[in-house]
N, C-alpha and C positions, 0 to 999 in steps of 0.2 A: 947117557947110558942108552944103549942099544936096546929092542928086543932079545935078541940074543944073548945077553947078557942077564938076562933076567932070571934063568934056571942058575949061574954062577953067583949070582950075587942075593936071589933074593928066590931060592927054592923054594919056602911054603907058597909063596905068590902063584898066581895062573894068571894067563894071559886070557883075555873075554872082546866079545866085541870085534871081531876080525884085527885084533891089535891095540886094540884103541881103549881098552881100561884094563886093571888089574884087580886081583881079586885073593884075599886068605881068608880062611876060616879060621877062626880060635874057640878051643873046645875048654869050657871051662866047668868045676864041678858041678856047679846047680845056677840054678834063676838069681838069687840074690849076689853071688860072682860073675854070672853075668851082667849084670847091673851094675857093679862094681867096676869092669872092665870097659862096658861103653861108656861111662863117666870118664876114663884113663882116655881112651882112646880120644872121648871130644875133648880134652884139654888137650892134650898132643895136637890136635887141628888146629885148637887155639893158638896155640904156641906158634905152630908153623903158618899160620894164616891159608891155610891149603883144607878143604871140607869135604870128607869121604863120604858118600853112605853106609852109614854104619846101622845093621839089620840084628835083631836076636832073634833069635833061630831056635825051633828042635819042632817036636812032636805033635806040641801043642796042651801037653798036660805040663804044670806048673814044672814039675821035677826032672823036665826033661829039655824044657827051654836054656838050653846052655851053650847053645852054640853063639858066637859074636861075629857076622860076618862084615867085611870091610872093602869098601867097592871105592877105588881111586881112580879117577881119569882129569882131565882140565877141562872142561863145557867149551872155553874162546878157543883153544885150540879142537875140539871136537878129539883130541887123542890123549895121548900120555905126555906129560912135560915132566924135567927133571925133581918140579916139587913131589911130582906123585912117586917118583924112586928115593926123594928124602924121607915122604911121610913112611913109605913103607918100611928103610934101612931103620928110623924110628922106633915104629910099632915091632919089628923084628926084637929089637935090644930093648924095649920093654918088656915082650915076652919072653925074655930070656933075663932077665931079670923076675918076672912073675911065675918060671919053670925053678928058679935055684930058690927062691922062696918056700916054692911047695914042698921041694928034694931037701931042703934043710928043716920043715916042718913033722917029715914022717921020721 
């Protein structure tokens, strides 16, 4: 997969680093889902043997720490390799799977 193909296939994603890593945010309702979600997200690393940094994010008051950021690139290649557009097609269809959970909860 191309750059370019990266707003078609993998729109919440951005490009960082003059090309060379990719990056989502995941907004989730509080600190304890967040925590919940970078657990998900390091077994998905596991699985794929591919290790993103994965950051929690917000404000910096307990109740506002919910954001899950996720930073994929390859270190030997110094850019992006095809595992970092699996880990992301991944993390995509977990999140969307974690979106009709919530849409079936309310």
């Amino acid at each position: 997969m191309t750059h370019s193909a990266l707003p078609q296939h993998h729109p919440e994603w951005q490009l960082l680093d003059d090309g060379r890593r990719i990056e989502r945010v995941f907004e989730t309702k509080n600190y304890m889902s967040a925590l919940e979600f970078v657990q998900i997200v390091g077994n998905v690393a596991v699985n794929s043997a591919h290790f993103p940094d994965i950051h929690l994010e917000g404000s910096g008051r307990q109740d506002h720490l919910k954001n899950v950021r996720v930073v994929s690139w390859t270190p030997k290649l110094k850019g992006l390799s095809y595992e970092d557009f699996m880990l992301a097609l991944k993390l995509d269809a977990v999140e969307e799977q974690r979106q009709k959970g919530l849409d079936e909860a309310r």
